[in-house]
C-alpha positions as CSV (number, residue, x, y, z in Angstrom):
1,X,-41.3,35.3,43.4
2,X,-38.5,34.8,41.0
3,X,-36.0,31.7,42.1
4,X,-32.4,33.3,42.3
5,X,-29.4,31.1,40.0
6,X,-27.4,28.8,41.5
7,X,-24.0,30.0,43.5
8,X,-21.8,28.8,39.9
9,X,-24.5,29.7,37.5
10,X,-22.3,33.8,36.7
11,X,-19.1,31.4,36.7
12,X,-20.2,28.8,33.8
13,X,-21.9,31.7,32.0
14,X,-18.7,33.9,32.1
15,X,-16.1,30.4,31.2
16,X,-18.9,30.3,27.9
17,X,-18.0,33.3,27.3
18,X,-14.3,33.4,27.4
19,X,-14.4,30.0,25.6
20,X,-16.2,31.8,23.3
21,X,-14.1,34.8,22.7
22,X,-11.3,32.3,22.3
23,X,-12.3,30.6,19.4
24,X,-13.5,33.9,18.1
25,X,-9.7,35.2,18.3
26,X,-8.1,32.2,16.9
27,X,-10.3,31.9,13.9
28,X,-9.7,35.6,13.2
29,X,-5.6,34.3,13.7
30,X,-6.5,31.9,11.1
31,X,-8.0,34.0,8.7
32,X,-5.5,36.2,8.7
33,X,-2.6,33.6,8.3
34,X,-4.4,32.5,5.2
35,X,-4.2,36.2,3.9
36,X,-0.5,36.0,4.3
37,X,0.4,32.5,3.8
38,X,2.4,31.8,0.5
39,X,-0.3,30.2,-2.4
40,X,1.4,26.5,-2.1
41,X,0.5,26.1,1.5
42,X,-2.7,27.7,1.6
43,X,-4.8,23.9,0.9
44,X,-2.4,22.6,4.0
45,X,-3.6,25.4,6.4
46,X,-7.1,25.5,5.7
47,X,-7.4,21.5,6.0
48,X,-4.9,20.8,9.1
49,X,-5.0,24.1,11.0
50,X,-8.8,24.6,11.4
51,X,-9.0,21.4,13.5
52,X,-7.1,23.6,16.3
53,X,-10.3,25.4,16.5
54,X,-12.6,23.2,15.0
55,X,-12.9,19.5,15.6
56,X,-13.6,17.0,12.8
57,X,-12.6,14.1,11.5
58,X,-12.1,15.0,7.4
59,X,-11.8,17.5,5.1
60,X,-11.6,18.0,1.4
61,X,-11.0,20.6,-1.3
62,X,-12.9,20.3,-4.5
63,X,-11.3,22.6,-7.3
64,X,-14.7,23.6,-10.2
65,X,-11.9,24.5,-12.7
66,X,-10.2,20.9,-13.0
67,X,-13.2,19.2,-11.5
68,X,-11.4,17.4,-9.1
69,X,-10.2,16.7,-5.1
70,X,-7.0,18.9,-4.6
71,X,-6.6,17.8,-1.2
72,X,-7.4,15.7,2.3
73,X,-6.5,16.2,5.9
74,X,-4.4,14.5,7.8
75,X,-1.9,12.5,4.9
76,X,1.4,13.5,4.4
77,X,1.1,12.8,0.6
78,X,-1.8,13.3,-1.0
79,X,-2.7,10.4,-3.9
80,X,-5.4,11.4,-6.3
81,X,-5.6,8.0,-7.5
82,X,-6.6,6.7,-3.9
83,X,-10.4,4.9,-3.8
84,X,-10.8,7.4,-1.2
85,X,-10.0,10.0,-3.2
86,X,-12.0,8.5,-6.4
87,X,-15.3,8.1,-4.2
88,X,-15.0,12.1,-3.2
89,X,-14.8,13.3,-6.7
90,X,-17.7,11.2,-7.2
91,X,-19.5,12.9,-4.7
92,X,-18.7,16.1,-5.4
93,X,-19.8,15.6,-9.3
94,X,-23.1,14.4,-8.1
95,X,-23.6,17.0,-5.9
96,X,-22.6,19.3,-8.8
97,X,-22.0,23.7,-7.9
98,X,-23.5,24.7,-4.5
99,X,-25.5,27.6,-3.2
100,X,-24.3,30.4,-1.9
101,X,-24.4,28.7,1.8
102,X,-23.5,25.8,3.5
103,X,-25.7,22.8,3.4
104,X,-25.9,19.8,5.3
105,X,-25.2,16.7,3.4
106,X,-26.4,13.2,4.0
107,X,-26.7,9.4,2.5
108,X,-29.9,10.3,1.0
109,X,-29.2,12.7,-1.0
110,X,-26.4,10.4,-2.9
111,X,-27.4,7.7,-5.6
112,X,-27.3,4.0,-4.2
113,X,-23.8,3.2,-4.9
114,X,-22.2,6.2,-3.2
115,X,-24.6,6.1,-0.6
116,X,-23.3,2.3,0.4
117,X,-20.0,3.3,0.6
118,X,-20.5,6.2,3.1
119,X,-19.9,4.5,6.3
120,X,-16.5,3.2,4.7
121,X,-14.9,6.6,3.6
122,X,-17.2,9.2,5.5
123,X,-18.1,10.0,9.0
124,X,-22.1,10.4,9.8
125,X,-22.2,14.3,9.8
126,X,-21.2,16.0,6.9
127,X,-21.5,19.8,5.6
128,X,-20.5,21.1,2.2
129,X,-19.7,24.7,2.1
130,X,-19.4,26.8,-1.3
131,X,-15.7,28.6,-2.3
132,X,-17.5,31.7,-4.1
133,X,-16.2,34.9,-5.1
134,X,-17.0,37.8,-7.5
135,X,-16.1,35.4,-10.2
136,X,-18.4,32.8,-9.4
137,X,-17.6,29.7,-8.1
138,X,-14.5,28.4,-7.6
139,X,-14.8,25.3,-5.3
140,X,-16.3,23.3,-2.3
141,X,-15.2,22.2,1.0
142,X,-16.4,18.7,2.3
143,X,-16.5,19.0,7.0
144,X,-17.6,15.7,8.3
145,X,-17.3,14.3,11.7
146,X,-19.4,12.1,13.8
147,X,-21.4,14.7,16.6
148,X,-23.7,16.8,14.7
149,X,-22.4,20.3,13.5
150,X,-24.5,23.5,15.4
151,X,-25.5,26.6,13.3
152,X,-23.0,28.6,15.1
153,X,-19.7,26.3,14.1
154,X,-20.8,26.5,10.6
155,X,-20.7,30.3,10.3
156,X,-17.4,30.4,11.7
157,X,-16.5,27.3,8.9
158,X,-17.9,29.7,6.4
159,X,-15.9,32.4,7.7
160,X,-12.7,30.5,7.4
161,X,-13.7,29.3,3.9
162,X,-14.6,32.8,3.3
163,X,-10.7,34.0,4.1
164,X,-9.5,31.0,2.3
165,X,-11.3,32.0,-1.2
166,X,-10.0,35.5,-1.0
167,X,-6.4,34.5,-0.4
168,X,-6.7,32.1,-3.4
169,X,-8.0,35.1,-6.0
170,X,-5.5,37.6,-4.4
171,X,-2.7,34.6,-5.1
172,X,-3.6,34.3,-8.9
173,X,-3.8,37.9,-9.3
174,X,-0.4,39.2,-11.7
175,X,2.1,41.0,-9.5
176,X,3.5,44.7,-11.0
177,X,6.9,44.3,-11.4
178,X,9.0,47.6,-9.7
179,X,11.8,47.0,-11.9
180,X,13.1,50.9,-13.0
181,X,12.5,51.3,-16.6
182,X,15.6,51.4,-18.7
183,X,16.8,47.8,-16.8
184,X,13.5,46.1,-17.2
185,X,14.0,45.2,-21.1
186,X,17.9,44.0,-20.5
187,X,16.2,41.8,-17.1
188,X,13.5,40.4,-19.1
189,X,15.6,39.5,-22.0
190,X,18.3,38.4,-20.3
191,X,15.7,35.9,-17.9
192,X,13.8,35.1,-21.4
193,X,17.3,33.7,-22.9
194,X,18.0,31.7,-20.0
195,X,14.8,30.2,-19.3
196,X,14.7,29.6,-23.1
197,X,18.1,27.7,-22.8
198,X,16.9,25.9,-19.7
199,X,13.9,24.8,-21.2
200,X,15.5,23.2,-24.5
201,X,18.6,21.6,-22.6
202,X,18.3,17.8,-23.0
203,X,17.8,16.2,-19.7
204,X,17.1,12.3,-18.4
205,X,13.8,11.5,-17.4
206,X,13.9,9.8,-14.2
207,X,10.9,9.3,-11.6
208,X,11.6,8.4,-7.7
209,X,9.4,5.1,-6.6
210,X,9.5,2.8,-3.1
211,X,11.5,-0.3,-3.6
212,X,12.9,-3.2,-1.6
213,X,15.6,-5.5,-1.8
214,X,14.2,-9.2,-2.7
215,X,16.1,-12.6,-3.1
216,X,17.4,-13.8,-6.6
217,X,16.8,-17.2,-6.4
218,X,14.9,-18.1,-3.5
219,X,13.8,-21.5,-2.4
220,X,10.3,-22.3,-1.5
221,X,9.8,-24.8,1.7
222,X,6.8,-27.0,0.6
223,X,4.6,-29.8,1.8
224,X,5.0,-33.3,0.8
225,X,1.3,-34.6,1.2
226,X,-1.2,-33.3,3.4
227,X,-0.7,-33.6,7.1
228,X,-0.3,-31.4,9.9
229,X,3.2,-29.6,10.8
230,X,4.6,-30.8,14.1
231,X,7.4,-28.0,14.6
232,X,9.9,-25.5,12.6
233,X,12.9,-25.3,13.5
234,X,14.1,-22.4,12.8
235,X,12.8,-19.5,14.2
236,X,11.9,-16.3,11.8
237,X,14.8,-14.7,9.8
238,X,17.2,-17.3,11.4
239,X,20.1,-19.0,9.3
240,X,19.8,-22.7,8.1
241,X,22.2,-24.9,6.2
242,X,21.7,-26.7,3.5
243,X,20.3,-30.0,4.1
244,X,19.5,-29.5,7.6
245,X,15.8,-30.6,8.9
246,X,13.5,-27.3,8.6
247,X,10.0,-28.4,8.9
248,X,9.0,-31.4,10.3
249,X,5.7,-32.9,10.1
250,X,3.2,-35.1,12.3
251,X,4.6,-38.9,12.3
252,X,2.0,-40.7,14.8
253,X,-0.3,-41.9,12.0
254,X,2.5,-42.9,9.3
255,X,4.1,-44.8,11.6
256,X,0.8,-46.5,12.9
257,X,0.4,-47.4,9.2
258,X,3.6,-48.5,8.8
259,X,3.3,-51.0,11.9
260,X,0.6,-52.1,10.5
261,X,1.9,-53.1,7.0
262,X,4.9,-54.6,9.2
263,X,2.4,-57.0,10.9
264,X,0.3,-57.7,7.6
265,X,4.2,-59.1,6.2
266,X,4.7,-60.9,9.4
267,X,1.6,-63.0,8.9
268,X,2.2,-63.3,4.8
269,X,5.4,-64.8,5.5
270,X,4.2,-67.4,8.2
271,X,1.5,-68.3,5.9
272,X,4.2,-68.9,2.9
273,X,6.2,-70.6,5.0
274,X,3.2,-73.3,5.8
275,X,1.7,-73.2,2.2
276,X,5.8,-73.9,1.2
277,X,5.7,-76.7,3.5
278,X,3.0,-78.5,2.7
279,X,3.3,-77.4,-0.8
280,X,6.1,-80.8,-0.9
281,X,3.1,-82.9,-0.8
282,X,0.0,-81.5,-1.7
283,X,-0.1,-79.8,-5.1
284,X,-3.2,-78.0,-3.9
285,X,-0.6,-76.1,-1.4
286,X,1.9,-75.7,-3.5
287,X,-0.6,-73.3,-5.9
288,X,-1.8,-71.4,-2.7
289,X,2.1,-70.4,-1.8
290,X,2.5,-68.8,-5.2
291,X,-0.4,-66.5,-4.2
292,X,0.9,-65.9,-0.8
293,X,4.2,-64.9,-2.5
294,X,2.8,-61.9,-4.4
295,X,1.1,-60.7,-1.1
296,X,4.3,-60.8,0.5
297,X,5.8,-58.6,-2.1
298,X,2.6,-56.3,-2.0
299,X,3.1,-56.1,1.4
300,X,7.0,-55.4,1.5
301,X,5.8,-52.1,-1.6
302,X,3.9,-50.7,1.3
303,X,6.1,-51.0,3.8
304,X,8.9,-49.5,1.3
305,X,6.1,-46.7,0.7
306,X,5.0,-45.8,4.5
307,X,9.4,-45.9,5.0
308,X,9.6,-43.0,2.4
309,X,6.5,-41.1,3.8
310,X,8.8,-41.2,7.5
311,X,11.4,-39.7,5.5
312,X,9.3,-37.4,3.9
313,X,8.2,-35.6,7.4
314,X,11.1,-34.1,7.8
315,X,11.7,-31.5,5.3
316,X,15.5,-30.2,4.4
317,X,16.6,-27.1,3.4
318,X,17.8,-27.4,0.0
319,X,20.3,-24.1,0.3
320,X,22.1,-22.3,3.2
321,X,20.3,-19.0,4.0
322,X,17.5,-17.1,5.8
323,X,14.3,-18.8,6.9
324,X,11.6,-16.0,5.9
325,X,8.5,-16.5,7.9
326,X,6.6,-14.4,10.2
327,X,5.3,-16.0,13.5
328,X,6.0,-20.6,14.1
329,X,2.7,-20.4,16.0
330,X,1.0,-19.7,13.0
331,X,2.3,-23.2,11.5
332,X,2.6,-25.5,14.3
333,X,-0.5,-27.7,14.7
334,X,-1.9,-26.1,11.3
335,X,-3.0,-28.9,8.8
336,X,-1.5,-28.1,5.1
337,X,-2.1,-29.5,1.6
338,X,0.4,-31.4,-0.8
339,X,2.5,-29.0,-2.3
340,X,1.3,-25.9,0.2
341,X,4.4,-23.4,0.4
342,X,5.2,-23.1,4.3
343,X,8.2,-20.2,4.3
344,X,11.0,-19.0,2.0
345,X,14.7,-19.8,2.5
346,X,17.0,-17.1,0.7
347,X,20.7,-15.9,1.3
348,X,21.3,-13.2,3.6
349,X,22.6,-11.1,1.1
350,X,21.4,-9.9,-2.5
351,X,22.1,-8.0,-5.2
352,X,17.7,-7.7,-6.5
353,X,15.8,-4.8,-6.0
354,X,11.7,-4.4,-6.2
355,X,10.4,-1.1,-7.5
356,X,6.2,-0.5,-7.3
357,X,5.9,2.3,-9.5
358,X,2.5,4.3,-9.2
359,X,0.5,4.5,-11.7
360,X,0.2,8.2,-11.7
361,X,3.8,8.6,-12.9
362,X,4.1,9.1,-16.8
363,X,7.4,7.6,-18.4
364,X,8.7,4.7,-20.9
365,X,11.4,2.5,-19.0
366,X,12.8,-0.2,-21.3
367,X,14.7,-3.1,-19.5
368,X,18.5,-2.1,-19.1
369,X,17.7,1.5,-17.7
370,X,19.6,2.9,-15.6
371,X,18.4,2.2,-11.8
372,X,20.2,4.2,-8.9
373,X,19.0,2.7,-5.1
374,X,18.8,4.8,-1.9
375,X,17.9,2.9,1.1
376,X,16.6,4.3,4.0
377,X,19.9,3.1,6.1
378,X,22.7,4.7,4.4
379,X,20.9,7.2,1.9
380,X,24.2,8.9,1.3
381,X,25.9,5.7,-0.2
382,X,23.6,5.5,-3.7
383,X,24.0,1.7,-5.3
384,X,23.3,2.2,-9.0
385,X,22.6,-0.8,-11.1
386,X,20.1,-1.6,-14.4
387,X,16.5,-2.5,-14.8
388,X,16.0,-6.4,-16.0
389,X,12.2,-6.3,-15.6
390,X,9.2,-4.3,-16.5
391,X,5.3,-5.7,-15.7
392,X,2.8,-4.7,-19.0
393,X,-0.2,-4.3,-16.1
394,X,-0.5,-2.7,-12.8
395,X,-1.3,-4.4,-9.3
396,X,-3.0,-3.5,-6.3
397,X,0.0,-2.6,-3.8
398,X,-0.3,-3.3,0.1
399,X,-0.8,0.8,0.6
400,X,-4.4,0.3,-1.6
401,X,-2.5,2.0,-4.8
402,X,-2.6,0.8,-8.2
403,X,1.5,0.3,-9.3
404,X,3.8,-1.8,-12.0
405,X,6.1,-3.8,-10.7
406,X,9.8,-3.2,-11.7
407,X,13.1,-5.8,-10.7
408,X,16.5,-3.9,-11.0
409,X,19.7,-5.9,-10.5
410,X,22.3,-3.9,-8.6
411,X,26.1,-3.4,-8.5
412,X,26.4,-4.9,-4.7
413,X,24.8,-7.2,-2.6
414,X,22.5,-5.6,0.4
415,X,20.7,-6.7,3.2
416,X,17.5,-8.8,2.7
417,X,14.3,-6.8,3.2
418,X,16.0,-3.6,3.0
419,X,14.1,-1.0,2.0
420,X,14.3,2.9,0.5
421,X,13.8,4.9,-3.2
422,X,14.8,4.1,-6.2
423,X,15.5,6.5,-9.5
424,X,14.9,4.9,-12.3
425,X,16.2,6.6,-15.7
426,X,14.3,7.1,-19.0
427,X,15.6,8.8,-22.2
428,X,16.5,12.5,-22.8
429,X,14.0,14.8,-22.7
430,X,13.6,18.7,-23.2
431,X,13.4,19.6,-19.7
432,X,10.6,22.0,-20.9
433,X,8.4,18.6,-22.2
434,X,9.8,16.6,-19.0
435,X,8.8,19.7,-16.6
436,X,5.3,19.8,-18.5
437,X,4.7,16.0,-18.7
438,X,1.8,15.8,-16.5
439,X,-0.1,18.9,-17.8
440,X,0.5,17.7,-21.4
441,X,-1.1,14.6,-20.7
442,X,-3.8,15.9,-19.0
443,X,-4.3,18.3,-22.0
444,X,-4.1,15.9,-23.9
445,X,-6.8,13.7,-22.5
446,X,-9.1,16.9,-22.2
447,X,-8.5,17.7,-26.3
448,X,-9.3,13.4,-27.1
449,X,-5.9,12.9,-29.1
């Protein structure tokens, strides 16, 4: 006797359904928006969009014909010189052309090196579906999240990808021009002359790169000799004048070693006085009151010395200006060597930008090139000013990209810590070679000259 389903057993199967159909219609919606989409956004659709109907947690575009990442989701700029992006590339080359279906891909199947760094730039479940075409191959997409991908959510990822190949050969297909034939030679002349002219007019090479406004001559707050730091007092960004008490130190031991060298005179100059006294006398005396002298004066050097070291716990600000720290908790009760830089005092106001430019940007800036600042405040009122320093190596930035460091001095004073974008400008250029910069190079690394 067959059991009959439960009273909601119709209702779940018919919601699968429907859930079901859903997903069907929206990635059909989604392959048909990457039919029409314009050739620049199709990268940003495929790896943003998809997660509507599919989640994960990355995705990455691998292009066979430069052999490199082209794009990530979920970063508003894409840098092909992140470590994130360097450890893809490496995976991808490894991994080398793919079949003609999607395969699962894990740790294992990775070299040792690559394999150690998956838990840092991957999630745990990973597939790596094939771009192919009549052509051949033109690509991979990297999928990974953390739950484990069903057979069923990979054929509709190979569906998208599918759509998503298509629309990239249909984009680098030549369009027919519709132009009637007795205007098409004076149009193509006339666009030929211009873009010739365009491309030979001289231009200045400028690139855009984040900078900050920095003090000129700030002053560094430091430690005397090691001790422990009692208070600030000043709190964060607040103003100070010069030769005010700033930092102040722990005093209970210095002044314990002072009482004590105050005592240890006392007695020296009791015992003088007796040895002087009987030193009228008794020549025997008079020879011990000599020696008592010279611990007297030893004794008066280290009171002088432990006098200096109370001085010394209260540190002065040697200019009038900004105290730059972050938090006084983080300093108070904290022990600190000789010499150990506490905070920053600078003026409110300077005239000093920072530039990090990334690496990735080609162009010779000598010092005294033009600089023109836009800060994120008032990016309508440009300051322009001239650069006065130029690193020869690059630096690890705070964002994780490799950049050179550039100082411009400015035209105006601004606000300390200010920040926004500055232009920095190189010599003249053919617009045509300054347009082409980037290819050139690469071509030029690929041709080893």
């Amino acid at each position: 006797m067959n059991t009959p389903p439960p009273p909601g057993h119709a209702n779940m199967a018919q919601d699968v359904r429907q859930a079901d159909l859903l997903r069907l219609s929206g990635v059909l919606e989604l392959c048909a928006r990457l039919g029409s989409c314009p050739a620049d956004e199709l990268d940003f659709v495929l790896l943003n969009e998809t997660s509507a109907l599919l989640r994960y947690s990355q995705m990455a575009i691998y292009d066979t014909t430069p052999g490199c990442v082209k794009g990530v989701s979920g970063v508003a700029v894409f840098e092909s010189s992140a470590p994130y992006v360097h450890w893809l590339n490496a995976v991808f080359k490894h991994m080398g052309p793919t079949q003609d279906t999607p395969r699962a891909l894990s740790p294992t199947d990775l070299p040792e090196p690559l394999a150690q760094q998956w838990p840092q730039w991957l999630a745990a479940s990973a597939v790596l579906l094939p771009l192919t075409c009549r052509q051949g191959n033109i690509g991979q997409v990297l999928v990974a999240r953390d739950d484990v991908w069903t057979t069923a959510e990979v054929r509709l990822l190979g569906i998208i990808c599918d759509s998503y190949t298509q629309a990239r050969v249909l984009a680098a297909l030549p369009r027919v021009s519709i132009s009637p034939h007795h205007t098409r030679r004076k149009w193509m002349l006339g666009a030929g002359a211009l873009l010739l002219a365009l491309a030979l007019f001289p231009i200045h090479s400028w690139v855009l790169a984040p900078a900050e406004v920095v003090p000129v001559n700030p002053v560094y707050v430091r430690a005397p000799f090691a001790g422990i730091v009692r208070q600030i007092n000043v709190p964060p960004n607040g103003t100070i004048t010069a030769g005010a008490s700033i930092v102040e130190l722990e005093r209970g031991e210095l002044q314990s070693q002072y009482q004590v060298a105050s005592k240890a005179w006392q007695v020296a100059r009791t015992e003088y006085d007796e040895a002087a006294q009987a030193g009228i006398s008794d020549p025997k005396a008079r020879a011990q009151a000599a020696q008592l002298r010279g611990r007297i004066d030893e004794q008066i050097a280290q009171m002088r010395y432990q006098a200096e070291q109370l001085q010394k716990t209260s540190i002065p600000a040697l200019i009038t200006g900004l105290a730059l720290y972050n938090d006084p908790s983080e300093w108070v009760g904290r022990p600190v060597e000789a010499g150990e830089r506490i905070l920053m005092v600078a003026p409110a106001l300077s005239h000093r930008i920072e530039i990090h430019l990334p690496v990735t940007e080609i162009g010779h800036f000598e010092t005294g090139s033009a600089v023109r600042f836009f800060d994120n405040v008032h990016p309508d009122q440009p300051v322009d000013g001239h650069l006065i320093f130029a690193s020869y190596s690059s630096s690890l930035t705070p964002t994780g990209t490799l950049a050179y460091t550039l100082r411009a001095d400015m035209a105006r004073d601004m606000r300390m810590g200010l920040n926004g974008t500055a232009r920095i400008y190189g010599p003249r250029h053919m617009l045509i070679v300054w347009a082409l910069r980037k290819p050139l190079g690469v071509l030029r690394q690929w041709m080893s000259f």
